[in-house]
mmCIF file of the N, C-alpha and C atoms, coordinates in Angstrom:
data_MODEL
# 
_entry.id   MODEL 
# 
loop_
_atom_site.group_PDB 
_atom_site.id 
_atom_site.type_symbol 
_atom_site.label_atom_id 
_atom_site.label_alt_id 
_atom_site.label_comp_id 
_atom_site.label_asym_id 
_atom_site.label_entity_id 
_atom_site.label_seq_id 
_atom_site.pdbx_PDB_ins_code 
_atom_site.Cartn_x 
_atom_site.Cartn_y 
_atom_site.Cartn_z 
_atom_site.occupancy 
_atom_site.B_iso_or_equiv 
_atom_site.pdbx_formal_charge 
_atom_site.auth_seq_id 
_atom_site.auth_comp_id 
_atom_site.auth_asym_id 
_atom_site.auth_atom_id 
_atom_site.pdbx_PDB_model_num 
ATOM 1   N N  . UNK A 1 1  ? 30.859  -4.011  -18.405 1.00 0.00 ? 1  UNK A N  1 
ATOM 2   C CA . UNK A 1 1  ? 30.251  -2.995  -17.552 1.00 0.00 ? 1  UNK A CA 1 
ATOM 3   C C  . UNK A 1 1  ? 29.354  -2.094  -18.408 1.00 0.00 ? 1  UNK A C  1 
ATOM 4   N N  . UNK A 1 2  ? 28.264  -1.948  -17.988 1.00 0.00 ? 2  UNK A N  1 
ATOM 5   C CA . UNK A 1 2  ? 27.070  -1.232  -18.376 1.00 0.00 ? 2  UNK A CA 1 
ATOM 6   C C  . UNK A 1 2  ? 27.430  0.153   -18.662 1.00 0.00 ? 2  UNK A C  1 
ATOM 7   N N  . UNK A 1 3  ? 27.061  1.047   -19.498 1.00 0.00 ? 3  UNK A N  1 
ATOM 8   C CA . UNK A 1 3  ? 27.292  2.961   -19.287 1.00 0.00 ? 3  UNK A CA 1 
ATOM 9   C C  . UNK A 1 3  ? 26.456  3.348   -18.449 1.00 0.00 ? 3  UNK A C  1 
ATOM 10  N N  . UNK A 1 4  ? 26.538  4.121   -17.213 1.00 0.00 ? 4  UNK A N  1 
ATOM 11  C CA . UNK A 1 4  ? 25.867  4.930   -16.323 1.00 0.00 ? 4  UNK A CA 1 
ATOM 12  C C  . UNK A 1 4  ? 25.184  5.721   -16.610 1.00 0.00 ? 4  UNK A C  1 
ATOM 13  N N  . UNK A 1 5  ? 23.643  6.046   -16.495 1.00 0.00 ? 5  UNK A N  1 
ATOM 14  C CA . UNK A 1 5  ? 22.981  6.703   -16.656 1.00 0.00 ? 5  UNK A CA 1 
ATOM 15  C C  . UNK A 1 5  ? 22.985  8.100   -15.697 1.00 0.00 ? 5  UNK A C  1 
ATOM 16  N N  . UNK A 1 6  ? 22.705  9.062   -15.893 1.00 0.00 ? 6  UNK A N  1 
ATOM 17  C CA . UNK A 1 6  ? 22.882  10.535  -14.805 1.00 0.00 ? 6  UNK A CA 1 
ATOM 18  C C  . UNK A 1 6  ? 21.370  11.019  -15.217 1.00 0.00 ? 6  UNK A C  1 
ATOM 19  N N  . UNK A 1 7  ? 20.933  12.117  -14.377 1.00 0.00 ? 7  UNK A N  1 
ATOM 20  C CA . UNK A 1 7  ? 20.041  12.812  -14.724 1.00 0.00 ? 7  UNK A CA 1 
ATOM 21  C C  . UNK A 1 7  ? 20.657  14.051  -15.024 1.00 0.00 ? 7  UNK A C  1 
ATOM 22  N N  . UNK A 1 8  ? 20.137  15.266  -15.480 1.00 0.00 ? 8  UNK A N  1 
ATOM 23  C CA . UNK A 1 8  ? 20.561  16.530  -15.561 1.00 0.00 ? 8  UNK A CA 1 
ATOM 24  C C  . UNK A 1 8  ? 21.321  17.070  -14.502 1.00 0.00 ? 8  UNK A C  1 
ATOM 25  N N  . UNK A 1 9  ? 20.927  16.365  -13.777 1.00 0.00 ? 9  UNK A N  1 
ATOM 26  C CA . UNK A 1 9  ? 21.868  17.373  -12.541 1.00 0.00 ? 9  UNK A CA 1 
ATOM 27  C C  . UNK A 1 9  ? 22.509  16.500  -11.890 1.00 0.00 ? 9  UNK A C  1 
ATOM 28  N N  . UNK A 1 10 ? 23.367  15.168  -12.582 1.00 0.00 ? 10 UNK A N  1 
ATOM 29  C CA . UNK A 1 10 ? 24.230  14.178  -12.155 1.00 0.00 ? 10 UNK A CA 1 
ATOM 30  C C  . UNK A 1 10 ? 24.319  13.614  -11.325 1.00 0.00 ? 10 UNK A C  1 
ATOM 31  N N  . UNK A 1 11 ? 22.911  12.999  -11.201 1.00 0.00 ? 11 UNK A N  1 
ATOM 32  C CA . UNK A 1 11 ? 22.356  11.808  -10.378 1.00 0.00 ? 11 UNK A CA 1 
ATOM 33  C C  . UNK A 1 11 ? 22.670  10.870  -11.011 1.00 0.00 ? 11 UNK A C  1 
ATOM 34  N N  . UNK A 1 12 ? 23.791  9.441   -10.384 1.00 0.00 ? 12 UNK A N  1 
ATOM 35  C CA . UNK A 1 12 ? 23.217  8.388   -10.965 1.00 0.00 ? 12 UNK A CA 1 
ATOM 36  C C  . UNK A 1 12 ? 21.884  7.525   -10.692 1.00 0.00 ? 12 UNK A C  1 
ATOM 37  N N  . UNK A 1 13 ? 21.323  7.175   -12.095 1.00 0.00 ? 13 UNK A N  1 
ATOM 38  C CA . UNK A 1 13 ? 19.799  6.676   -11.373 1.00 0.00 ? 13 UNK A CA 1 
ATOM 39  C C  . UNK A 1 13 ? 19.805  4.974   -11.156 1.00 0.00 ? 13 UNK A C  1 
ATOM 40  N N  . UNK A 1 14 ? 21.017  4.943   -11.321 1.00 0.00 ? 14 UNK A N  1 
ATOM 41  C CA . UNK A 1 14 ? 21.279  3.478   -10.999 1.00 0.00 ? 14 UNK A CA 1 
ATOM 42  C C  . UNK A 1 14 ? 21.319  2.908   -9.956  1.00 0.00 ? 14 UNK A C  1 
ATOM 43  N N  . UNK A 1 15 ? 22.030  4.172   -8.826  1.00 0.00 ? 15 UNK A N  1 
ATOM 44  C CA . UNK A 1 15 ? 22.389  3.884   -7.636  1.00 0.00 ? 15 UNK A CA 1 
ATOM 45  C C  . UNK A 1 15 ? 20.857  4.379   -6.973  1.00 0.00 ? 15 UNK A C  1 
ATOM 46  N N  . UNK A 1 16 ? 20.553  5.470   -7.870  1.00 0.00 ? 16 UNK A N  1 
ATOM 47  C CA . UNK A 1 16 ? 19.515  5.627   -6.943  1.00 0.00 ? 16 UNK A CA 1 
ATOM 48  C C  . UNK A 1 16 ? 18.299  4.269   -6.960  1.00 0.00 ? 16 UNK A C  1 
ATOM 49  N N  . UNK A 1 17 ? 18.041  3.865   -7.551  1.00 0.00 ? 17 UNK A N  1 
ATOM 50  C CA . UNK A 1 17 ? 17.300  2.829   -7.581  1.00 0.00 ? 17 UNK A CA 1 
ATOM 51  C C  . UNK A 1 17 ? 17.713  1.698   -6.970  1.00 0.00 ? 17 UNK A C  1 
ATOM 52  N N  . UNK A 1 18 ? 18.967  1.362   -6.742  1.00 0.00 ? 18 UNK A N  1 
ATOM 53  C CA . UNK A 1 18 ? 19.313  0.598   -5.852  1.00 0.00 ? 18 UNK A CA 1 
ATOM 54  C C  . UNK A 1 18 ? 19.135  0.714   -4.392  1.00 0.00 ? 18 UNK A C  1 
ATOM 55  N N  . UNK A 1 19 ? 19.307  2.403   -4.072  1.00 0.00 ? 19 UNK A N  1 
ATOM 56  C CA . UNK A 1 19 ? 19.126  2.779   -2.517  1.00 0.00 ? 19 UNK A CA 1 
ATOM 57  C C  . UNK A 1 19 ? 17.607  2.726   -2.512  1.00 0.00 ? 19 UNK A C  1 
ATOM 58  N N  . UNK A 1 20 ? 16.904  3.348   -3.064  1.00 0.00 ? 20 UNK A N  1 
ATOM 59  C CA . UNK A 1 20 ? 15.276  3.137   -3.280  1.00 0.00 ? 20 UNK A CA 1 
ATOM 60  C C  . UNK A 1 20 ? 14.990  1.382   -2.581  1.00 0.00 ? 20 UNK A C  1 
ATOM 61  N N  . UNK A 1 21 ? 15.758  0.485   -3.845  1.00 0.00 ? 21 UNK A N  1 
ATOM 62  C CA . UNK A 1 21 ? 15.175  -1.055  -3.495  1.00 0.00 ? 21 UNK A CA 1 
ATOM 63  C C  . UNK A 1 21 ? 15.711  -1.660  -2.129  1.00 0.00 ? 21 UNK A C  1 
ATOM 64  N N  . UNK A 1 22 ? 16.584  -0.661  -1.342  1.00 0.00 ? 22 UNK A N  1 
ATOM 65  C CA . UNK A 1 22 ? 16.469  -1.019  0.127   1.00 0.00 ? 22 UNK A CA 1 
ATOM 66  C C  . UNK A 1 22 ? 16.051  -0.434  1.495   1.00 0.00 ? 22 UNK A C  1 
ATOM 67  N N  . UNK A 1 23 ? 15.329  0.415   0.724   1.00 0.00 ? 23 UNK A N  1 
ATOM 68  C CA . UNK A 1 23 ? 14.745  1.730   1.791   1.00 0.00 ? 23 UNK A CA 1 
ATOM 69  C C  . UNK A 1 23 ? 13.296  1.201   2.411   1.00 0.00 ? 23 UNK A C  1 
ATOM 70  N N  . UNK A 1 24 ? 13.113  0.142   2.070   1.00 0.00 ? 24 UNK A N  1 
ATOM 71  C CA . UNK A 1 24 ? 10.976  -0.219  2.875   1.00 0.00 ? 24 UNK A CA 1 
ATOM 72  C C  . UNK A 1 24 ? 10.332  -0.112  2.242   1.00 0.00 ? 24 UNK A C  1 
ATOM 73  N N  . UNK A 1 25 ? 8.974   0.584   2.773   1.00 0.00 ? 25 UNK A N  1 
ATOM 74  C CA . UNK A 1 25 ? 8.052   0.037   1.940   1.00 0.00 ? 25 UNK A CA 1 
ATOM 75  C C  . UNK A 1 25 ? 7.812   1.261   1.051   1.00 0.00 ? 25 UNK A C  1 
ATOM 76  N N  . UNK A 1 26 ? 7.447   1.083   -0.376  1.00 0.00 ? 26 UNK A N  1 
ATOM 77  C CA . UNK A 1 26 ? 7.351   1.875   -1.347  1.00 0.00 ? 26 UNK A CA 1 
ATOM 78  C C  . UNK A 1 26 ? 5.746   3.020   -0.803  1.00 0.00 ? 26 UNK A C  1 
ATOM 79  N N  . UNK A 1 27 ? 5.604   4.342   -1.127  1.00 0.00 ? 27 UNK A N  1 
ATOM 80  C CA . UNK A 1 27 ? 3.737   4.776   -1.012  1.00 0.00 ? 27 UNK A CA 1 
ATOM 81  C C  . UNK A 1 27 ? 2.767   3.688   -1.101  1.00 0.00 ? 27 UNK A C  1 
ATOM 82  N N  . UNK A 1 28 ? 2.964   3.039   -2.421  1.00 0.00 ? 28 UNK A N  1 
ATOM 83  C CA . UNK A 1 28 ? 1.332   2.423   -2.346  1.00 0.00 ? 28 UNK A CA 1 
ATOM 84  C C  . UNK A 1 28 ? 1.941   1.181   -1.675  1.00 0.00 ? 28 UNK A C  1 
ATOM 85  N N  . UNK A 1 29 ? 2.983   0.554   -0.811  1.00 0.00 ? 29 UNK A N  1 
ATOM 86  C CA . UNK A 1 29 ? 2.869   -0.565  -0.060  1.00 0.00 ? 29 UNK A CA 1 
ATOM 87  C C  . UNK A 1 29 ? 2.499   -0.058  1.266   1.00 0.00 ? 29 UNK A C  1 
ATOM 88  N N  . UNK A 1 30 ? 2.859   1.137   1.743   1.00 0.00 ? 30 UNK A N  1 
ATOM 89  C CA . UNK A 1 30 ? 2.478   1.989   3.058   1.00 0.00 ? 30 UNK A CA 1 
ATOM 90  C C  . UNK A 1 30 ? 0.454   2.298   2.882   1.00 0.00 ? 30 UNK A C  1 
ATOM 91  N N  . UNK A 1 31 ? 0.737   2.562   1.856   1.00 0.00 ? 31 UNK A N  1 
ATOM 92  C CA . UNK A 1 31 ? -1.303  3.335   1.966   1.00 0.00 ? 31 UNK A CA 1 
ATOM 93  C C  . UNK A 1 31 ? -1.822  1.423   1.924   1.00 0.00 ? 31 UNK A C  1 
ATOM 94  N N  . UNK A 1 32 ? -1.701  0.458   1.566   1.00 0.00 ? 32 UNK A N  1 
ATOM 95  C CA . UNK A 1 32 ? -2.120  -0.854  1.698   1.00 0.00 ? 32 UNK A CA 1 
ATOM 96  C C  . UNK A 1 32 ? -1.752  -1.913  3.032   1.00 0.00 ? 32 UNK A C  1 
ATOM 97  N N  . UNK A 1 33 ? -0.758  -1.723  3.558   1.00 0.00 ? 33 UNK A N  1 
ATOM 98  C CA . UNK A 1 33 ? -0.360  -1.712  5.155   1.00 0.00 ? 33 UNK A CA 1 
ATOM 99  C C  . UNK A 1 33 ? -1.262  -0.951  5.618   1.00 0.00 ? 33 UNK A C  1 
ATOM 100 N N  . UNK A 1 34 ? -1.560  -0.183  5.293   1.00 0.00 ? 34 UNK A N  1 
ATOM 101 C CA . UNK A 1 34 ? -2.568  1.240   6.517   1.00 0.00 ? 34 UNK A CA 1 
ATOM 102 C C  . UNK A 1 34 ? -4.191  0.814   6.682   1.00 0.00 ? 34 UNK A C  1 
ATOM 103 N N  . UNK A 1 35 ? -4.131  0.717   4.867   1.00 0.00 ? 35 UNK A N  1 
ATOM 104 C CA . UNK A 1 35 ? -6.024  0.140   4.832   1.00 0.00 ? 35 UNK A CA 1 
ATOM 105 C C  . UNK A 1 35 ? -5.876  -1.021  5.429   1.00 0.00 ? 35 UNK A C  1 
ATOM 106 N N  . UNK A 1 36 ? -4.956  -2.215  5.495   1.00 0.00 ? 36 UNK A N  1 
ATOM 107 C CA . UNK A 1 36 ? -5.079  -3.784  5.628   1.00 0.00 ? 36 UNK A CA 1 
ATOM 108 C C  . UNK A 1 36 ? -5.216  -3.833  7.644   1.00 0.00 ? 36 UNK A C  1 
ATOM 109 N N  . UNK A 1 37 ? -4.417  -2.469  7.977   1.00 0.00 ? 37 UNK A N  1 
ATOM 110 C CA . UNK A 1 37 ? -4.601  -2.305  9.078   1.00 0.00 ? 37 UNK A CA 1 
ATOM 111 C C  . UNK A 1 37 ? -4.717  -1.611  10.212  1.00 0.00 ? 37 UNK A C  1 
ATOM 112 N N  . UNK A 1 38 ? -5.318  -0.692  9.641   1.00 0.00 ? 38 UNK A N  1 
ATOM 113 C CA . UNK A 1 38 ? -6.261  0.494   10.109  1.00 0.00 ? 38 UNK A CA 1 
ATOM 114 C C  . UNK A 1 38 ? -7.939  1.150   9.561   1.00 0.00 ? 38 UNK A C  1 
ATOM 115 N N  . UNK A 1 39 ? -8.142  0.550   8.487   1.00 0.00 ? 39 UNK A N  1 
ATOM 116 C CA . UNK A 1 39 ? -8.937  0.918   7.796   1.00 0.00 ? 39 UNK A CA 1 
ATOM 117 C C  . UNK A 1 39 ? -9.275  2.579   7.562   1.00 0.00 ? 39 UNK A C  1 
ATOM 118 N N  . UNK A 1 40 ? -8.204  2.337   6.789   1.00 0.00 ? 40 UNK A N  1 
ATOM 119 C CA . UNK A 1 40 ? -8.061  3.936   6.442   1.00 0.00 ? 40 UNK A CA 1 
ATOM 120 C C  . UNK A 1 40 ? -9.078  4.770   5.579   1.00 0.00 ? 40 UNK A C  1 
ATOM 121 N N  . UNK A 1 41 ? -9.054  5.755   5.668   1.00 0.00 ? 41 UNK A N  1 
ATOM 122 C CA . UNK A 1 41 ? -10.036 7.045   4.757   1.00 0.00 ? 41 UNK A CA 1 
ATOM 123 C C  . UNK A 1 41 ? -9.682  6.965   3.383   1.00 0.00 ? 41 UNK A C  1 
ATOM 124 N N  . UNK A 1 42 ? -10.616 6.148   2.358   1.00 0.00 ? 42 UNK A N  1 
ATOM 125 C CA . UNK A 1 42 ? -10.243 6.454   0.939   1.00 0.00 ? 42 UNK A CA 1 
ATOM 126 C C  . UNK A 1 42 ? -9.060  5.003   0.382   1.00 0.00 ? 42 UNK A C  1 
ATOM 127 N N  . UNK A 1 43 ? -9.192  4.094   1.062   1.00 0.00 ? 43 UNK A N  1 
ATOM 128 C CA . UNK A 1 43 ? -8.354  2.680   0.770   1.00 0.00 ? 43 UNK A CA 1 
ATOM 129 C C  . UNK A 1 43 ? -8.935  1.576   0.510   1.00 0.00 ? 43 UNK A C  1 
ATOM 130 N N  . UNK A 1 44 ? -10.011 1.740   0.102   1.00 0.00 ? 44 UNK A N  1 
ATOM 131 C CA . UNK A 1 44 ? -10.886 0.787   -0.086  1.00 0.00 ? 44 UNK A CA 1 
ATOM 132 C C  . UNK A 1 44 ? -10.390 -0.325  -1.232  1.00 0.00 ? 44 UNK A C  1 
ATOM 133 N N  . UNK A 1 45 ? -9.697  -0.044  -2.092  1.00 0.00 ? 45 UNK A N  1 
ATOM 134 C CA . UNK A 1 45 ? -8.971  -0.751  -3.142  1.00 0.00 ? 45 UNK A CA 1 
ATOM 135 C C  . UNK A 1 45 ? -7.802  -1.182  -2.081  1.00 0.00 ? 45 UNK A C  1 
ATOM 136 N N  . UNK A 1 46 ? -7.272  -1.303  -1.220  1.00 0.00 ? 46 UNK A N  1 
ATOM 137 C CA . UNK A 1 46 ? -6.300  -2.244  -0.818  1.00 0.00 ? 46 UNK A CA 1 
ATOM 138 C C  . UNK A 1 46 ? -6.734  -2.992  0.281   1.00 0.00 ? 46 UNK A C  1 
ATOM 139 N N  . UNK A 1 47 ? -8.196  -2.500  0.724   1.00 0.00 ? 47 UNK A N  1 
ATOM 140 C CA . UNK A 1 47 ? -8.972  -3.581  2.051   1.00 0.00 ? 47 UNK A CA 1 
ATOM 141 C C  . UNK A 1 47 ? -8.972  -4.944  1.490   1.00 0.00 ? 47 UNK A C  1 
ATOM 142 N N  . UNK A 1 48 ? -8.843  -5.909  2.377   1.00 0.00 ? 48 UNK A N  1 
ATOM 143 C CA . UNK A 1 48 ? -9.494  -7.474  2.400   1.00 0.00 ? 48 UNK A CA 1 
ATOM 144 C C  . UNK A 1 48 ? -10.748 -7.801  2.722   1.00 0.00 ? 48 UNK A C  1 
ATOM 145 N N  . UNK A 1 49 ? -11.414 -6.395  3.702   1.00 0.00 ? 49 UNK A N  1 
ATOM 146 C CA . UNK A 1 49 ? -12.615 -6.872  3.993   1.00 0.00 ? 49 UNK A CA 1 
ATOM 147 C C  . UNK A 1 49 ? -13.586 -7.146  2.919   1.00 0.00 ? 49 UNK A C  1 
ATOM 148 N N  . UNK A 1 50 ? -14.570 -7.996  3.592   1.00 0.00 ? 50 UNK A N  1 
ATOM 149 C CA . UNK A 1 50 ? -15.673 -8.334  2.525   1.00 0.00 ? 50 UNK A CA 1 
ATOM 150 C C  . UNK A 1 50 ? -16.761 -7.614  3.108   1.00 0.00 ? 50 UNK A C  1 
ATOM 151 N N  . UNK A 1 51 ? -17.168 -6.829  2.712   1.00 0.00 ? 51 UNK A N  1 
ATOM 152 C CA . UNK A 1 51 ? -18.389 -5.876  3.139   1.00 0.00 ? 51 UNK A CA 1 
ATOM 153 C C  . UNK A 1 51 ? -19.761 -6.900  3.418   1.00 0.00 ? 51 UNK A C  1 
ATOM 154 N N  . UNK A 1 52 ? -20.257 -7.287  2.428   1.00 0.00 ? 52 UNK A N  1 
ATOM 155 C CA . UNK A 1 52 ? -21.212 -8.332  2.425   1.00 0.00 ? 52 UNK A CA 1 
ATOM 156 C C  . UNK A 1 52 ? -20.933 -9.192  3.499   1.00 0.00 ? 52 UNK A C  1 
ATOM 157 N N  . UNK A 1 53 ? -20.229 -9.806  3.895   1.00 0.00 ? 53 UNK A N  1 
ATOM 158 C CA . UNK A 1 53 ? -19.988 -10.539 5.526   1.00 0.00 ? 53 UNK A CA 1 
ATOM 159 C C  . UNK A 1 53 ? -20.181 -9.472  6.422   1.00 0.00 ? 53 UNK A C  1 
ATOM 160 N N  . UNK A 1 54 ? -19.745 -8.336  6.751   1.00 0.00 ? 54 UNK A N  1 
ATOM 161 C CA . UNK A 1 54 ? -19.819 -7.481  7.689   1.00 0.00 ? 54 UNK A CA 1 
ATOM 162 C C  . UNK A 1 54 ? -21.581 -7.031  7.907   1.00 0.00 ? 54 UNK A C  1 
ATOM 163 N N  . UNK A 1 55 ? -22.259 -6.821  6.298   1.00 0.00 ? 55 UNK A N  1 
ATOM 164 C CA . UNK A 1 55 ? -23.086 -6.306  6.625   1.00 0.00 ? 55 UNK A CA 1 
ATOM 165 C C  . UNK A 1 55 ? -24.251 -7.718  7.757   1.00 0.00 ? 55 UNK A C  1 
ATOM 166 N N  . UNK A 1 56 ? -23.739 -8.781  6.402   1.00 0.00 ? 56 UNK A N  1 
ATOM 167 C CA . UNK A 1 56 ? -24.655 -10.039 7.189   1.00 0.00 ? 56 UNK A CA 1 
ATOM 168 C C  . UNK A 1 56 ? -24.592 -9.752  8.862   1.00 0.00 ? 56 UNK A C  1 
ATOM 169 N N  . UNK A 1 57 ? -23.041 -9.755  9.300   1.00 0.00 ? 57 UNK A N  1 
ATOM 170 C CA . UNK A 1 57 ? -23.439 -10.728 10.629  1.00 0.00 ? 57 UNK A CA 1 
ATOM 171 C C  . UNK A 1 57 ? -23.829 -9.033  11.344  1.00 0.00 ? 57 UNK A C  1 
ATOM 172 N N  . UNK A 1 58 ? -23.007 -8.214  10.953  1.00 0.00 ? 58 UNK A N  1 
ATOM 173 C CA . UNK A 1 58 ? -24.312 -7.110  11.713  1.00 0.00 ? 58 UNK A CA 1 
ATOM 174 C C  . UNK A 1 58 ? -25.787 -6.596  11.884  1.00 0.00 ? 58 UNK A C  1 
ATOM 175 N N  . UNK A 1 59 ? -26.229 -7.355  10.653  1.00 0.00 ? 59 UNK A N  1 
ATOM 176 C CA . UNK A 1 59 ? -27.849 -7.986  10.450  1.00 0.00 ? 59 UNK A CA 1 
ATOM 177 C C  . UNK A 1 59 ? -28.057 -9.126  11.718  1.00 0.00 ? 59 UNK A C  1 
ATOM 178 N N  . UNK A 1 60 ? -27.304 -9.633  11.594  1.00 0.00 ? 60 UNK A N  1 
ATOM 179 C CA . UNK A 1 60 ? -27.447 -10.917 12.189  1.00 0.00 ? 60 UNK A CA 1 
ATOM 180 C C  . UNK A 1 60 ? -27.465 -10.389 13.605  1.00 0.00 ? 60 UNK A C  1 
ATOM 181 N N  . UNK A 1 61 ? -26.539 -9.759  14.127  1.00 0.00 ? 61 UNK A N  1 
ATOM 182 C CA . UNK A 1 61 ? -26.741 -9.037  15.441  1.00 0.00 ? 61 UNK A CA 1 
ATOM 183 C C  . UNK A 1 61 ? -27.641 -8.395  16.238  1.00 0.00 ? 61 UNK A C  1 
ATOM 184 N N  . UNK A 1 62 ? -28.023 -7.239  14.924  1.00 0.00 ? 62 UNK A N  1 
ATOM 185 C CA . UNK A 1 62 ? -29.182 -6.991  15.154  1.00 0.00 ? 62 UNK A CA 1 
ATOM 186 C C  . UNK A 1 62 ? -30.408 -7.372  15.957  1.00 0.00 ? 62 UNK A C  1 
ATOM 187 N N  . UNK A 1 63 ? -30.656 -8.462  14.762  1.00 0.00 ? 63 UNK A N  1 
ATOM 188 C CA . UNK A 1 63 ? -31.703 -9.448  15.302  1.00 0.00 ? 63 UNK A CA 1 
ATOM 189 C C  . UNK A 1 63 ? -31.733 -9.897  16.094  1.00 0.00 ? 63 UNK A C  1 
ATOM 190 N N  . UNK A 1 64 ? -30.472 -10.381 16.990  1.00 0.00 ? 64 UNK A N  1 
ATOM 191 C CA . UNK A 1 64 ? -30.234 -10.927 17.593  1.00 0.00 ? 64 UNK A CA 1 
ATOM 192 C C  . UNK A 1 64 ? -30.640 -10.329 19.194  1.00 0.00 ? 64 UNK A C  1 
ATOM 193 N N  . UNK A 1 65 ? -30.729 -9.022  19.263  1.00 0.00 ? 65 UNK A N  1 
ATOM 194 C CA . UNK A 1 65 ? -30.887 -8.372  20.300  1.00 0.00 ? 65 UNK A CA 1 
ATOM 195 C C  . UNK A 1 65 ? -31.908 -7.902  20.553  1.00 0.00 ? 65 UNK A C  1 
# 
């Protein structure tokens, strides 16, 4: 058996990290859920979109009309 780690004010951080690894989704898995599907304000690092396709076929639309 391992020695238990505490913080100053006798937290174990063992357990806490265990309750952590079953609690959902971590901040940056929530702000990347949000951009992937909402296109959120300022998430541009966790979008899939490809801008360059968007701009094409809205060119393409354009023209089209």
């Amino acid at each position: 058996m391992k020695n238990k780690q505490y913080t100053a004010a006798g937290t174990d951080i063992e357990e806490v990290k265990r309750l952590n690894a079953k609690s959902g989704l971590s901040y940056n898995e929530a702000k990347e859920l949000l951009a992937q599907t909402t296109g959120g304000r300022g998430t541009r690092i966790y979008s899939d979109t490809n801008i360059e396709e968007v701009r094409a076929k809205n060119q393409h639309a354009l023209e089209q009309s």
